[in-house]
C-alpha positions in Angstrom: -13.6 -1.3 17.9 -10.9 -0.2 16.6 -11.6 1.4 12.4 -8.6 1.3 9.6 -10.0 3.4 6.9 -7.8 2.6 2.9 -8.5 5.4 0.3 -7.2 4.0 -3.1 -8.4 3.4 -6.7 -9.8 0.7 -7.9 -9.1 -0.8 -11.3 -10.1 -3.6 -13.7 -6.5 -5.7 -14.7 -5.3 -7.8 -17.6 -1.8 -9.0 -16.1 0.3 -10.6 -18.4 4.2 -11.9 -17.5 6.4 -13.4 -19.0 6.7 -17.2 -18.4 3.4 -17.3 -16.4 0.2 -17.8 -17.8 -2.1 -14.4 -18.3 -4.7 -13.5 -16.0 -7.3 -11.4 -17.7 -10.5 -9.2 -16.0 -8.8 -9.3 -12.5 -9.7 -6.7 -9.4 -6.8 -4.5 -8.9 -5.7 -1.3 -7.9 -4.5 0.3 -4.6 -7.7 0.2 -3.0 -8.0 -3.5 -3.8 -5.0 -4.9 -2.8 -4.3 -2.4 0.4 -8.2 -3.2 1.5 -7.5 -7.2 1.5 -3.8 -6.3 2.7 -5.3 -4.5 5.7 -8.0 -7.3 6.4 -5.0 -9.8 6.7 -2.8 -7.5 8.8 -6.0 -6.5 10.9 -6.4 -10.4 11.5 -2.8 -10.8 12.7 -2.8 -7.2 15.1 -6.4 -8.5 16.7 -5.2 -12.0 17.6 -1.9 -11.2 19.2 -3.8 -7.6 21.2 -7.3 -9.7 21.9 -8.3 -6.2 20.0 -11.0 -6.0 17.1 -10.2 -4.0 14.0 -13.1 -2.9 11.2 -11.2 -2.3 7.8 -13.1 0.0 5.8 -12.4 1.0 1.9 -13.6 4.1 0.9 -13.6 4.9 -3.0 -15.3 4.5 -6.2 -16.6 1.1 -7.1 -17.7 0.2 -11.2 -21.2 -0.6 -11.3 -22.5 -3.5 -12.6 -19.4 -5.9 -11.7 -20.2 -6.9 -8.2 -17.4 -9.7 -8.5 -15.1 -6.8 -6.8 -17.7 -6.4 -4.3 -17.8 -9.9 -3.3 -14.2 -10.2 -3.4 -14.0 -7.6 -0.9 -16.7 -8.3 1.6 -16.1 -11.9 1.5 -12.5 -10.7 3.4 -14.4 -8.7 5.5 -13.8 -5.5 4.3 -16.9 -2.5 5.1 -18.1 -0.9 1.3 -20.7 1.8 3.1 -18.2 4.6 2.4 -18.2 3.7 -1.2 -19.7 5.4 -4.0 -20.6 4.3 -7.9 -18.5 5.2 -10.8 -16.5 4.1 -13.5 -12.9 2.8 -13.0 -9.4 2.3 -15.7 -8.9 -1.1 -17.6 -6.0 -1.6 -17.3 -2.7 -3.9 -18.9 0.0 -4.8 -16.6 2.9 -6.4 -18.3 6.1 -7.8 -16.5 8.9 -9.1 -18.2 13.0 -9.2 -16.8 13.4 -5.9 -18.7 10.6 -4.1 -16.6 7.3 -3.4 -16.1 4.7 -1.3 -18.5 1.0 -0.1 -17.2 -1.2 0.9 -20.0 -4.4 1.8 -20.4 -7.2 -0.4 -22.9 -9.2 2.5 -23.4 -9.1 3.6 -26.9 -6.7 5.1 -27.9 -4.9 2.5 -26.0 -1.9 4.8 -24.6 1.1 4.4 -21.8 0.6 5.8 -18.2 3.1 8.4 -18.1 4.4 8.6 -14.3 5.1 12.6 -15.5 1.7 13.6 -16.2 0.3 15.0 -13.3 -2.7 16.7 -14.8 -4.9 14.3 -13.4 -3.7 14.4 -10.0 -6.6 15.3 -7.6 -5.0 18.4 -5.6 -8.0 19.0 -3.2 -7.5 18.4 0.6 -8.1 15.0 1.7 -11.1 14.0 4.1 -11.9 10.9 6.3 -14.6 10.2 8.7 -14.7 11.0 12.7 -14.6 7.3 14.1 -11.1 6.6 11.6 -8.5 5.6 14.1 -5.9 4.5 11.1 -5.7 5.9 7.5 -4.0 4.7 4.3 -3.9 7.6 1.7 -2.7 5.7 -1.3 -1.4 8.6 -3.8 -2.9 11.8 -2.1 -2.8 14.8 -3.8 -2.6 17.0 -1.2 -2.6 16.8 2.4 -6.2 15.7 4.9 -8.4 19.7 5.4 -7.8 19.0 9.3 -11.3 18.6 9.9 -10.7 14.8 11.2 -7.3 13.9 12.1 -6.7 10.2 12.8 -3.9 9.0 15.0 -1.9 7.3 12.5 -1.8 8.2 9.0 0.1 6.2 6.7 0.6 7.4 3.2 2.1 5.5 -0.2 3.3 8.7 -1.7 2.0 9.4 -5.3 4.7 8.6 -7.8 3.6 11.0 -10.8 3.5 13.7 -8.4 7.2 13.0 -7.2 8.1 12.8 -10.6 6.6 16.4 -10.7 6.9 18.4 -8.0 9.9 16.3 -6.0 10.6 17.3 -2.2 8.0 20.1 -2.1 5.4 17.5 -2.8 6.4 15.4 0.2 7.0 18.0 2.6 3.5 19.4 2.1 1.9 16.2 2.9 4.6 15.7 6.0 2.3 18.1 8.3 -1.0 15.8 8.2 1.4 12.4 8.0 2.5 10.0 10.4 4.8 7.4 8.4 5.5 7.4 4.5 6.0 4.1 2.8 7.4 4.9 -0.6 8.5 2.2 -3.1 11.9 2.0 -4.3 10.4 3.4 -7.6 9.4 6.3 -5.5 12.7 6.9 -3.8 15.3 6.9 -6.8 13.0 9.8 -8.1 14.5 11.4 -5.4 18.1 10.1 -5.4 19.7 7.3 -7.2 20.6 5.2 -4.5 16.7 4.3 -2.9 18.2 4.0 0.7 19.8 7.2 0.4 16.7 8.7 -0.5 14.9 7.1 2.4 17.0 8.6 5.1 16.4 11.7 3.4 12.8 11.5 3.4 13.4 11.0 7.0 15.4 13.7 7.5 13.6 16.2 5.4 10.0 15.4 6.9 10.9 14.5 10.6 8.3 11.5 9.7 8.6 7.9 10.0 9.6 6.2 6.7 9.4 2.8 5.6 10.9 1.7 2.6 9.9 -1.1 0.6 12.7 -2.2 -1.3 11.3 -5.0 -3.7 13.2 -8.6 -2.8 15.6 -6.9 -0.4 12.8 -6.4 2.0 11.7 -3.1 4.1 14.4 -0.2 5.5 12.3 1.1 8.9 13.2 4.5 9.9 11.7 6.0 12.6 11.0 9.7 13.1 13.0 8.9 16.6 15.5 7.7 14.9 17.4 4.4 14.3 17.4 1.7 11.1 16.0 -1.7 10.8 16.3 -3.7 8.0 13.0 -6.6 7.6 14.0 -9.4 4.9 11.3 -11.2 3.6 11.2 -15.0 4.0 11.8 -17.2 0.5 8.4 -17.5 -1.5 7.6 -18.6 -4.9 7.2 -15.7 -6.8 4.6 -15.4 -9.4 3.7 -11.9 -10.0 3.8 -8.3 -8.4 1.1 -6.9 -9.0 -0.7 -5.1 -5.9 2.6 -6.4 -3.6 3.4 -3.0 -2.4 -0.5 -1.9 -1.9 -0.8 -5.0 0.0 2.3 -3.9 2.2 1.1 -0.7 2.4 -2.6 -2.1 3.9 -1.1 -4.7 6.4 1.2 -2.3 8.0 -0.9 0.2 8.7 -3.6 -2.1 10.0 -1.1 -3.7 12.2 0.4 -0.7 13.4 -0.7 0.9 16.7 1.8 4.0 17.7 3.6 5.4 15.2 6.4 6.9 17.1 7.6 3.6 19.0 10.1 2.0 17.0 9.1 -1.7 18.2 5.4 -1.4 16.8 6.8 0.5 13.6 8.9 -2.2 13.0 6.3 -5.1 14.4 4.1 -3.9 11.8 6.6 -4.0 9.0 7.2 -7.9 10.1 3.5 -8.4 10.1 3.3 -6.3 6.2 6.0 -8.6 4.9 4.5 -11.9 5.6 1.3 -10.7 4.2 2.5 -9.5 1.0 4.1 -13.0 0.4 0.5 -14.0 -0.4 0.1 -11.4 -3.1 3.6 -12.2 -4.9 2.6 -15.9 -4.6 -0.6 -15.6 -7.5 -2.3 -13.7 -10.2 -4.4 -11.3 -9.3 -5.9 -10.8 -5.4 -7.4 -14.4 -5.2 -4.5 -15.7 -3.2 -4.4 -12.3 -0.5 -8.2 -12.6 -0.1 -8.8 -16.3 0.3 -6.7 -19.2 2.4 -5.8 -19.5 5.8 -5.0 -17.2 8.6 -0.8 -15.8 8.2 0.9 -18.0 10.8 3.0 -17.6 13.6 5.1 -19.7 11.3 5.2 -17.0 8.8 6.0 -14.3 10.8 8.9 -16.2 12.4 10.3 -16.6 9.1 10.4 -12.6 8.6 13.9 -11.7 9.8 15.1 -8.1 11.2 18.6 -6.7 11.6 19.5 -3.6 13.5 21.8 -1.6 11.5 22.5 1.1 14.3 
């Protein structure tokens, strides 16, 4: 058995966009998304290997609204790591002119991607038997007292904002592959690709870059560039697209250093998150059929060199 452990936050959502209906009271947050995300890619990886994979979420759950719960262990998805707590309410609003998270907790105030104050800066941890970890928006690197295999990590973005390169170096020692949005990478440089190759550079680490509707740039440490377009889908909202991502590619992923699986994965990851852009909410990513072989051959990749 082969365990993909997903640290993230969990958060209550009212997602409003424009032209689309709202969706009030809906289960979000990294740990939500990348946990269904991970379930989906897990699904794909075990089929293809004959392997079995055990996705595992390990964070703070809001008592009394088992609804996320369910929604989560109806996809499969282990809770025993969990613990009880309160999460953030959330508005997400998307409109063409661009996207604005705040919070609905009097007094009802903007997230501010500069503030790092609340940025927990203690080492990371994970359990023995973790054979894959996502660290969604670490603080710091893992204490070394269990090392996975492959560690995957969605950079925090308020700490970029922050602290910039020195941030990302310091978690380059206990990382395997960094999959930064192309918010993320025009903190660093203007041009996200740019930025990308520097991250590459910089860290010696894998990178994969999600770059919205023009897909994923792969980078591995070894070198090399592949570029993974996403097939047409309907798009409805965004919400949780790059968590998702973030989940299925580390769930499919098996060696971190071979360019064919780093890439593989990134295939797998971009059919998956087609499920998230195509609904409100994580309904659509937890429920529905299987991702097909159909799917996946509709994922195109270029070698650029």
């Amino acid at each position: 058995m082969r365990t993909v452990e997903i640290q993230g936050g969990i958060s209550r959502d009212h997602l409003v966009t424009v032209g689309r209906p709202p969706a009030y009271d809906q289960p979000g947050g990294p740990g939500v998304y990348a946990a269904l995300g991970a379930a989906r890619g897990a699904a794909v990886a075990d089929a293809r290997a004959g392997t079995s994979t055990a996705v595992r979420l390990r964070t703070t759950l809001p008592v009394g609204e088992p609804d996320i719960r369910e929604l989560l262990t109806g996809a499969g998805v282990d809770l025993a790591t969990c613990t009880d707590g309160s999460v953030p309410r959330l508005w997400i609003l998307d409109a063409p002119e661009g996207r604005r998270v705040l919070s609905t907790t009097p007094p009802s105030h903007e997230l501010d991607e500069r503030d790092d104050e609340s940025i927990d800066r203690r080492p990371g941890t994970t359990s023995t038997d973790t054979d894959v970890l996502l660290r969604s928006a670490p603080g710091a690197g893992l204490d070394g007292t269990a090392r996975p295999a492959v560690v995957v990590v969605d950079p925090d973005q308020r700490a970029i904002a922050a602290h910039g390169w020195d941030y990302l170096t310091d978690l380059a020692a206990t990382t395997d592959v960094f999959v930064p949005s192309r918010v993320q990478l025009t903190q660093l440089h203007p041009d996200a690709r740019q930025a990308a190759h520097e991250l590459r550079r910089v860290t010696g680490r894998s990178v994969v870059a999600r770059l919205d509707a023009e897909g994923a740039l792969v980078l591995p440490a070894s070198g090399g560039t592949w570029h993974v377009l996403p097939a047409p889908v309907d798009l409805v909202d965004t919400t949780g697209a790059g968590d998702s991502h973030a989940g299925a590619l580390a769930a499919a992923l098996t060696t971190p250093d071979d360019p064919r699986s780093l890439v593989n994965a990134t295939v797998v990851a971009t059919a998956v998150v087609a499920r998230t852009l195509s609904g409100h909410g994580p309904e659509t990513l937890a429920t529905g059929p299987a991702v097909t072989d159909a799917e996946l051959a509709a994922v195109h990749v270029l070698e650029e060199d």
